[in-house]
C-alpha positions, -999 to +999 in steps of 0.1 A: -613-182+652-584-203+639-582-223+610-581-260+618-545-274+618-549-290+582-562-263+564-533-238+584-510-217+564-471-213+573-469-176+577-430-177+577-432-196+543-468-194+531-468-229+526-500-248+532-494-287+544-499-318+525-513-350+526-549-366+535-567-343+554-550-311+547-563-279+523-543-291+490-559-327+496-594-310+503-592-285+471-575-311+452-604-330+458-630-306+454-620-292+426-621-333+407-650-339+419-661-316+396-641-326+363-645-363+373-678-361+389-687-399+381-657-405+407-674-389+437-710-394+432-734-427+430-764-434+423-794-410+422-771-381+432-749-390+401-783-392+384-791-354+396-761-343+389-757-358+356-792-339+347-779-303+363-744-312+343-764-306+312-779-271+317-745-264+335-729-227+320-706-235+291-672-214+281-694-202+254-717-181+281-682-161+295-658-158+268-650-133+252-654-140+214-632-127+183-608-121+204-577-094+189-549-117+178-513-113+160-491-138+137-453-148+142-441-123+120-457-091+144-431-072+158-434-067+200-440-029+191-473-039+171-483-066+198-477-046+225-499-014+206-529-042+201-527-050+241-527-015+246-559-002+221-579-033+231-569-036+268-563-068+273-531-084+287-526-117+259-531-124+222-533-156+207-508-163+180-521-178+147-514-189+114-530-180+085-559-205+086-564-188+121-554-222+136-532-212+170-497-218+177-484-198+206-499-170+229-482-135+239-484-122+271-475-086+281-452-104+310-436-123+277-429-089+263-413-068+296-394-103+296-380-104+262-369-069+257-355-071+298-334-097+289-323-100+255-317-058+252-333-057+221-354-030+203-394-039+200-393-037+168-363-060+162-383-091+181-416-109+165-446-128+183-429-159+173-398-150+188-411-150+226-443-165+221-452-200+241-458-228+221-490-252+225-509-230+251-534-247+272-565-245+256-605-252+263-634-256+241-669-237+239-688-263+246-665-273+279-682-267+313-668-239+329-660-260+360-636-281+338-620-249+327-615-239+360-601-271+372-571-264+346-563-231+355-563-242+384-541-273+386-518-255+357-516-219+375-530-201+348-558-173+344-562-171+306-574-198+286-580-191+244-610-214+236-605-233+201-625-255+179-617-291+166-596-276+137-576-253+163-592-224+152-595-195+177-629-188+188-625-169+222-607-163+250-617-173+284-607-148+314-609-154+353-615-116+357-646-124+334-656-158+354-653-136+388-681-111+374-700-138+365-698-158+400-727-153+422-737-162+458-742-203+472-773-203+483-790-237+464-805-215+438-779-204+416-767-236+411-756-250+379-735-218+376-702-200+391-701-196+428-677-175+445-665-205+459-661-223+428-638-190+416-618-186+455-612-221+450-595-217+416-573-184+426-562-198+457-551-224+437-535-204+415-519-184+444-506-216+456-490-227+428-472-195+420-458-197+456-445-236+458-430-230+427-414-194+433-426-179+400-454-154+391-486-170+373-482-179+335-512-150+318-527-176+297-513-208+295 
């Protein structure tokens, strides 16, 4: 079966088309109503939803908490070792209150020492890090998340409180394991729709704008 003409892919560019109607209006769309949900429901429904919004999962149910995290002055060599012993594929860059200021990616480091032909050693965190990372908060619906790693390409998001403290780290890998069938009984949760929607998204994004994803934002 073919996919209707609005939701149809360019396979010479990979390009999906715009405007009312098409996929990137209907995602766009979908995945607002459920940051802005007061836009695209009324009355009772909003009611319903409003109570299921409430027992909804929070960042705080999937992320992974205490995550490992470095300072400017860490050499690459040191960050990368941390990625490497803790397998994971970012770090959050902190102060010394533990407030963030920048997040390291593994991509940042193949970059850095690609490009700048410079020993590990002689580069720090702070060097190659990005500054003022998208960030979420605990207590954020999981949807929300979603809806900003979606509309800013991203697949990591470090979870902070008010103070800009780090708290956690909030993974799509981790979101994917937590997604479960739509079948009218799972939800408020993760579908696998909810999580297609996002890395299609993603996947998009990465292609209009001829770059790979950013790991964490």
């Amino acid at each position: 079966m073919e996919a209707p003409a609005a939701f149809a892919c360019d396979r010479r560019t990979h390009d999906f088309p715009s405007g009312e109607g098409s996929f990137l209006s209907y995602s766009s769309d979908y995945t607002d109503s459920l940051a802005q949900p007061e836009k695209f429901f009324a009355g009772s429904a909003a009611g319903r939803y409003s109570e299921c919004r409430e027992a909804s999962m929070r960042v705080h149910d999937v992320m992974r908490r205490d995550p490992v995290v470095c300072h400017p002055e860490t050499n690459l060599a040191q960050a990368a070792a941390l990625m490497w012993d803790h397998d994971c594929g970012a770090l959050p860059v902190v102060n010394e209150d533990g407030q963030m200021t920048g997040l390291i990616t593994d991509r940042d480091i193949c970059i850095a020492l690609g490009t700048r032909n410079a020993r590990p050693s002689d580069l720090t965190a702070g060097d190659v890090a990005s500054g003022k990372p998208l960030t979420c908060g605990a207590d954020d619906d999981v949807h929300s998340a979603l809806h900003i790693m979606r509309q800013e390409g991203v697949r990591r998001l470090p979870v902070v409180n008010a103070e800009g403290v780090v708290e956690g780290i909030l993974c799509l890998d981790d979101i994917v394991l937590r997604a479960q069938c739509e079948d009218g009984t799972t939800w408020p949760g993760i579908s696998f729709e909810d999580v297609v929607n996002t890395f299609r998204g993603i996947c998009w994004r990465c292609a209009h704008h001829g770059r790979q994803p950013r790991a964490a934002a």
